[in-house]
C-alpha positions as CSV (number, residue, x, y, z in Angstrom):
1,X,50.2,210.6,43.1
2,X,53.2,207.5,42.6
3,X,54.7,206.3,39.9
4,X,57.2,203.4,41.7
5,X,57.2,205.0,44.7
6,X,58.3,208.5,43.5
7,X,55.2,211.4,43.9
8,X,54.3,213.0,40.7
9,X,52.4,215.7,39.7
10,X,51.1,215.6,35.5
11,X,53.0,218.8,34.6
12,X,56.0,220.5,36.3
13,X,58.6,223.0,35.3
14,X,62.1,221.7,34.5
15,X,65.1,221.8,36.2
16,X,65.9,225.1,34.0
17,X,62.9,226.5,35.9
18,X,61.6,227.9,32.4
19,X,60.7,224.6,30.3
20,X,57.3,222.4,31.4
21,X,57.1,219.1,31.8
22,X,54.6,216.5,31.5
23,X,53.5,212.7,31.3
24,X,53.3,211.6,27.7
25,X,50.5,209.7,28.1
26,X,50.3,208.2,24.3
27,X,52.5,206.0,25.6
28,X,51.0,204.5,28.8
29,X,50.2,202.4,30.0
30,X,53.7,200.3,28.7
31,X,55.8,203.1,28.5
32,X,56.2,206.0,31.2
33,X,58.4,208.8,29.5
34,X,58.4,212.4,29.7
35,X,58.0,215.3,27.6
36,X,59.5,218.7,27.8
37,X,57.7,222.0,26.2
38,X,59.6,224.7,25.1
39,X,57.5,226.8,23.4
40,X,53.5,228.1,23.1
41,X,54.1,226.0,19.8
42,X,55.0,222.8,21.6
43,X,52.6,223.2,24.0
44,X,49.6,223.5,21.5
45,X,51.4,220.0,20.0
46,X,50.8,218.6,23.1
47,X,47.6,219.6,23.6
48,X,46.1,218.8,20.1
49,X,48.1,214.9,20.2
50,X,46.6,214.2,23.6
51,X,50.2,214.2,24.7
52,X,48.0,216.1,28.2
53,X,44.2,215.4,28.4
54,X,41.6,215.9,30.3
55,X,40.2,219.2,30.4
56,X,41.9,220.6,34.2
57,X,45.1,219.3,32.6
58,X,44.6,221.0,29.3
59,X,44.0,224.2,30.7
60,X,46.9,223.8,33.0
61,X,49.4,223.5,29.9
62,X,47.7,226.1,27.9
63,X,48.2,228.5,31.2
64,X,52.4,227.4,30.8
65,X,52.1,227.3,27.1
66,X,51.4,231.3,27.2
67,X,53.7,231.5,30.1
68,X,56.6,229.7,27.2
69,X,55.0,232.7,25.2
70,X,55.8,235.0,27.0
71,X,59.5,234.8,28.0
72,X,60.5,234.4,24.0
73,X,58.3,238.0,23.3
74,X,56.1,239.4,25.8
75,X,54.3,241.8,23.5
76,X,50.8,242.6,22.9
77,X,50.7,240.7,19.7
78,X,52.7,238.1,20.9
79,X,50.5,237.6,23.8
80,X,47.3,237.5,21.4
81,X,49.3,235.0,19.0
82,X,49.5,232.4,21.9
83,X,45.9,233.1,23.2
84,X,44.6,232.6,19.6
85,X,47.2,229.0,19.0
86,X,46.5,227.3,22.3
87,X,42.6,228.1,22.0
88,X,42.3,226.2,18.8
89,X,43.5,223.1,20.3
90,X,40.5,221.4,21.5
91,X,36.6,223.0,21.1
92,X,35.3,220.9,23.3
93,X,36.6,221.2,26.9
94,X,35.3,225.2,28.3
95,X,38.6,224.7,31.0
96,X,41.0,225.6,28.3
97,X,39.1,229.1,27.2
98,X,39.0,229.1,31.2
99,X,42.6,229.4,31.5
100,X,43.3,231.6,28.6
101,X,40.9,233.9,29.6
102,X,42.6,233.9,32.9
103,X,46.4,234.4,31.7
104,X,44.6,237.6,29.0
105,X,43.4,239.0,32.4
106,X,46.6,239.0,34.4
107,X,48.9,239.8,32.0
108,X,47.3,242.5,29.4
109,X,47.3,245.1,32.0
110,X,51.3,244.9,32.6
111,X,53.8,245.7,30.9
112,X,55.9,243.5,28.6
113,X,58.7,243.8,31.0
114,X,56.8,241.9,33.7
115,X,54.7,239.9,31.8
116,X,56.8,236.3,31.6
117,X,57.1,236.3,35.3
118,X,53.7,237.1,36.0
119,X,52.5,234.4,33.3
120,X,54.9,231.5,35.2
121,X,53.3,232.9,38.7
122,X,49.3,232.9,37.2
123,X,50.2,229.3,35.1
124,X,51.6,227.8,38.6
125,X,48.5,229.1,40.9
126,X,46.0,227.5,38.3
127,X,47.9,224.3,38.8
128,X,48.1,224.6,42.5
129,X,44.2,225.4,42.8
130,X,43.2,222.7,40.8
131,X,45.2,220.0,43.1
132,X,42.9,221.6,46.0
133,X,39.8,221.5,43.9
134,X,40.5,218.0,43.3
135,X,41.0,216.9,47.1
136,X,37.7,218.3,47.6
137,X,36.0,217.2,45.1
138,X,37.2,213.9,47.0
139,X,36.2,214.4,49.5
140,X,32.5,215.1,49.1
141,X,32.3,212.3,47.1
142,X,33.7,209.9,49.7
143,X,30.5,210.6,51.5
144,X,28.5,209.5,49.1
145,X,30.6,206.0,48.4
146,X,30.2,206.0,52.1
147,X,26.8,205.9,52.8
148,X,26.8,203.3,50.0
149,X,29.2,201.3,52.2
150,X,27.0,202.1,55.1
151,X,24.0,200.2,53.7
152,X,25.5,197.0,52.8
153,X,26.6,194.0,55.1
154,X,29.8,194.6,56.9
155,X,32.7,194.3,54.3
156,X,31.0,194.1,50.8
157,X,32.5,196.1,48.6
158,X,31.1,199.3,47.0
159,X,31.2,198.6,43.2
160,X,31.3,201.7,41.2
161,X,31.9,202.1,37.3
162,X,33.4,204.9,35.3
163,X,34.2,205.7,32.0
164,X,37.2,207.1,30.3
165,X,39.8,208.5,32.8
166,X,39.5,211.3,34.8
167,X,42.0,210.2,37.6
168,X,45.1,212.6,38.6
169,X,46.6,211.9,34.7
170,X,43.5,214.5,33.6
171,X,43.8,216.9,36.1
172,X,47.5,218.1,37.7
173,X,47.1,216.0,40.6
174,X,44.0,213.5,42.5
175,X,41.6,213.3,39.5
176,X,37.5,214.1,39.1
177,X,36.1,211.3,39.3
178,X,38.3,208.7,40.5
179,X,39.5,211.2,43.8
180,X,36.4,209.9,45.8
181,X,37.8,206.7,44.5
182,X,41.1,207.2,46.0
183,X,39.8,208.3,49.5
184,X,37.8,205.9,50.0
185,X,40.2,202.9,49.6
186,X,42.2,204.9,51.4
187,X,40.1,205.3,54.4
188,X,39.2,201.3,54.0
189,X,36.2,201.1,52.2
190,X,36.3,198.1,50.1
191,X,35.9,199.6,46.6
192,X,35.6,197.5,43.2
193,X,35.6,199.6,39.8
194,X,34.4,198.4,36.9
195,X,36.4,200.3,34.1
196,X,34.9,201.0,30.9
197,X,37.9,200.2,28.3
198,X,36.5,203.5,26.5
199,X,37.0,203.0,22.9
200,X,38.4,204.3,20.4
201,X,41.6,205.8,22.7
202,X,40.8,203.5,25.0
203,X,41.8,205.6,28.0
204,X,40.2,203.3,30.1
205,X,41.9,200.5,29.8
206,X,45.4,202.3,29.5
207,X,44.7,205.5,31.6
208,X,42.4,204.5,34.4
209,X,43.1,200.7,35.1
210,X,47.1,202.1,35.0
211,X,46.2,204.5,37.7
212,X,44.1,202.4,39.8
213,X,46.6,199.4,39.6
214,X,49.5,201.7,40.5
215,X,47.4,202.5,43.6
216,X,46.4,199.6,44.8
217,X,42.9,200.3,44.0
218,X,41.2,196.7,43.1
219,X,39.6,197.0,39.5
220,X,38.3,195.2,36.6
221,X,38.2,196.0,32.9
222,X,35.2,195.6,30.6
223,X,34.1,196.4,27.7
224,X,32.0,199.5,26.8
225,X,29.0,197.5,26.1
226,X,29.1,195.4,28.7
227,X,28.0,198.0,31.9
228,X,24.2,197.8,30.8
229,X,24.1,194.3,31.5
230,X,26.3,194.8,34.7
231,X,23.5,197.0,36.3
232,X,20.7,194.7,35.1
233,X,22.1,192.5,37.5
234,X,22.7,194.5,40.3
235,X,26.2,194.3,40.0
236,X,27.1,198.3,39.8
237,X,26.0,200.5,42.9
238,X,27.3,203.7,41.5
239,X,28.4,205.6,38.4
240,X,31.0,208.2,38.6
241,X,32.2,210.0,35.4
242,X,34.2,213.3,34.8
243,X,33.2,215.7,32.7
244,X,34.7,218.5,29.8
245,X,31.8,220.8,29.9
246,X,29.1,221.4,32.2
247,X,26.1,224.2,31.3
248,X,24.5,226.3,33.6
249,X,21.7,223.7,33.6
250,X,23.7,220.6,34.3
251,X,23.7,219.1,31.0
252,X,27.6,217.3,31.0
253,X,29.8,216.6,28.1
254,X,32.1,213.5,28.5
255,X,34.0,211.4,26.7
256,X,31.7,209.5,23.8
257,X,29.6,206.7,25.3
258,X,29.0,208.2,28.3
259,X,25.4,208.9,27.7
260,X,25.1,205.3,27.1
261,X,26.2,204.7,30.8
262,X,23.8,207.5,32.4
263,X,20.8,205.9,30.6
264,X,21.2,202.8,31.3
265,X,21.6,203.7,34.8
266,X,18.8,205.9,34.4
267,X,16.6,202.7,33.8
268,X,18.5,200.3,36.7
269,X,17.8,203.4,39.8
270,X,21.9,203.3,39.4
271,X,22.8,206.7,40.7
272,X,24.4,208.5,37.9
273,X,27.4,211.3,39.3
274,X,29.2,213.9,37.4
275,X,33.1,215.1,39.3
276,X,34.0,218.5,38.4
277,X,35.4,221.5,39.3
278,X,34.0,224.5,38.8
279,X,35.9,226.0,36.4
280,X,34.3,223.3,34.1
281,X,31.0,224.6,34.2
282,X,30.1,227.0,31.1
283,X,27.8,229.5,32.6
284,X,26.7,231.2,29.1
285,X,25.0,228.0,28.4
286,X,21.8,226.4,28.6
287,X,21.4,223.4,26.2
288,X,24.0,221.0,26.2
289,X,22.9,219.0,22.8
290,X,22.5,222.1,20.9
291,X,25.3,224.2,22.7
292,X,28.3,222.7,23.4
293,X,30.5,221.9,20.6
294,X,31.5,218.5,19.8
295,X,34.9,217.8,18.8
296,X,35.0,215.6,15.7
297,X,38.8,213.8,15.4
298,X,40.6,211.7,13.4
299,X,39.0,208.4,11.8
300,X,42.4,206.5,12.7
301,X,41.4,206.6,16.1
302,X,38.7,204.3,15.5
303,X,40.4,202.1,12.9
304,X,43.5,201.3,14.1
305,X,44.5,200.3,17.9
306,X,47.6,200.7,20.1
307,X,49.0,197.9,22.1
308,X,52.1,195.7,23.4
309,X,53.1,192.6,20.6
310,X,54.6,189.5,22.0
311,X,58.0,190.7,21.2
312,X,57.7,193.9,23.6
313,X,57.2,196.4,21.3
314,X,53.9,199.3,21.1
315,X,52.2,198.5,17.6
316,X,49.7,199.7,16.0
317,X,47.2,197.3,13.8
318,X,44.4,197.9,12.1
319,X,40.8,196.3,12.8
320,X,38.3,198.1,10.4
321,X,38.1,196.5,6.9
322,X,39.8,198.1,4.6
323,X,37.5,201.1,2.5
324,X,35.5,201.5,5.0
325,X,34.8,205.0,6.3
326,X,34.9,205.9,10.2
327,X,33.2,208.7,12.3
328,X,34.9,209.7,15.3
329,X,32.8,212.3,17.7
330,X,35.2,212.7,20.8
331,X,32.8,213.5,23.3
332,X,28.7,213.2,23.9
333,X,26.0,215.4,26.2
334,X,24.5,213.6,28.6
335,X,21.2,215.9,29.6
336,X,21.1,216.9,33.4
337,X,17.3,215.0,33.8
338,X,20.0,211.6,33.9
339,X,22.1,212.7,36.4
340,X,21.9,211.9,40.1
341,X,24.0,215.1,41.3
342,X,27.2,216.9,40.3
343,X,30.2,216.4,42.9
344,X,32.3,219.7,43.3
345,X,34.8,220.9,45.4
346,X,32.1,222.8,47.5
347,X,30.0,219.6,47.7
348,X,26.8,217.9,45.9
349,X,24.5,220.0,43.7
350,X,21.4,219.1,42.2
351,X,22.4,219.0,38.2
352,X,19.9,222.5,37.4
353,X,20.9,225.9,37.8
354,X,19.0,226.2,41.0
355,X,21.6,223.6,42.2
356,X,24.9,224.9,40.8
357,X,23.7,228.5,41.4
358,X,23.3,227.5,45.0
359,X,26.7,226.0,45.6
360,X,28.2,229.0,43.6
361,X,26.2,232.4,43.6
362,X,28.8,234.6,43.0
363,X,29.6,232.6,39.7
364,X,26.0,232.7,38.8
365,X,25.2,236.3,39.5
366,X,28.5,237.6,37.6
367,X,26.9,235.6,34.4
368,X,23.4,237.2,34.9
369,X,24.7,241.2,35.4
């Protein structure tokens, strides 16, 4: 994607052609700056401060975080040290333990000698593959904002909401949920998004409405509360949401509050979608509410906010009363029975395991033997 004109990817390797890049995005949407990893160490950092987020993206830097590893001390127990840090970054999104499990099977059978170029080679195919999964993913949901368009009189536009952000800053390049987005008004199919402001990071209404502005995409801001009422009044034709974990079933974890959306979509005939690729499904589970872990973070989050003051600078204020406690659950399950259809890079399946075992057999079958 562009950032004033100039194409970017959300992770890179430096000029060195050792270091990684990336797009701090604790400081967007007022502030675009850069951050350069050095080490597993850094990388974990960047991981754990949502420095990177979104779950393709996390897994990405884990893959270069071991790669960092690698070139300082390529050892066995070096090699175990970085899998073990970078894993206990984030709990909840399956693409990181993707990725590590990935770079362990690559590397452990060389030799130390070769292991950091290997590592750099294995960290820069996941990043490439996950740019293609992301055009496709795109692309089979285009169809579906099509036939949308399709329906309606000549020029309306097809209004679709989404929560959190899980454009090209979450994945290396196109995004989940918001590729279909992106084709779409790019093929001229007038698109509105409603963007959920997504407290209490509010990567909504810094991550998303930043993207969608810096494409051109038209889009308006609410509230989280406010999308119930939107599809009451017939005012939302689609939902489209990314997720961090899929199950074998179709249950989807997503940033908190997105449950909220699928049922009251659920209870407007909204159709609910789910944009994912397919290393985000967890095939050794079943029951999302019970299964996937939920990551609990820091109560700051949800007292205290990030924004621009009058005099230009990022400040942070508080806006919970003072003694008061705060919970802060990062992510909810949102049970497959509420979703319309899950959008991957080899098309729409049904959210069950008939559906994602249909589109992916080999996947399925290698989790049954």
């Amino acid at each position: 994607m562009k950032i004033d004109g100039q194409p970017y990817r959300t992770i890179w390797l430096a000029q060195d052609s050792f270091r990684v890049c990336v797009i701090d995005q604790t400081r967007l949407p007022f502030r675009f700056e850069t951050v350069t990893l050095g080490s597993a160490e850094e990388a974990a950092v960047a991981i754990t401060t949502m420095i990177v987020r979104g779950a393709p993206l996390i897994g990405a830097t884990a893959a270069y975080g071991v790669a960092l590893a690698m070139r300082a001390d390529a050892s066995n127990a070096a090699l175990e040290a970085a899998l073990a840090l970078l894993g206990a970054t984030r709990p909840t999104a399956v693409n990181l333990h993707w990725a590590l499990a990935r770079m362990r099977a690559a590397l452990a059978p060389l030799p130390s000698p070769a292991r950091a170029a290997a590592a750099y080679a294995e960290a820069a195919a996941i990043c490439d593959e996950d740019v293609a999964l992301c055009r496709a993913i795109g692309e089979h949901g285009l169809t579906l904002i099509a036939a949308i368009a399709a329906r309606k009189p000549a020029g309306e536009r097809v209004n679709i909401l989404t929560h959190c952000n899980a454009g090209w800053l979450a994945t290396v390049d196109w995004g989940t949920a918001l590729a279909p987005i992106y084709l779409a008004h790019d093929a001229g199919i007038p698109v509105h998004v409603f963007v959920d402001e997504t407290r209490p990071r509010n990567q909504g209404a810094a991550l998303s409405a930043y993207e969608l502005g810096g494409h051109g995409v038209p889009h308006t801001v609410i509230a989280d509360n406010a999308g119930g009422h939107l599809m009451q009044h017939g005012q939302v034709d689609m939902v489209i949401v990314g997720t961090d974990r899929t199950t074998a079933t179709g249950d989807v974890a997503n940033k908190i509050g997105t449950y909220l959306k699928a049922l009251a979509a659920h209870d407007n005939g909204v159709p609910f979608y789910v944009a994912l690729p397919s290393p985000t499904i967890d095939w050794s589970l079943d029951d999302g509410v019970r299964e996937i872990p939920i990551e609990e973070r820091s109560a700051r989050e949800v007292t205290h906010l990030s924004g621009l003051a009058e005099n230009g600078e990022v400040a942070q204020i508080r806006v919970v009363a003072p003694g008061s406690d705060a919970a802060n659950p990062a992510f909810d399950v949102t049970p497959a029975r509420l979703v319309t259809g899950l959008i991957t890079e080899r098309g729409v399946a049904a959210a069950s395991r008939e559906g994602l075992a249909r589109l992916f057999p080999e996947l399925a079958r290698a989790v049954a033997a």
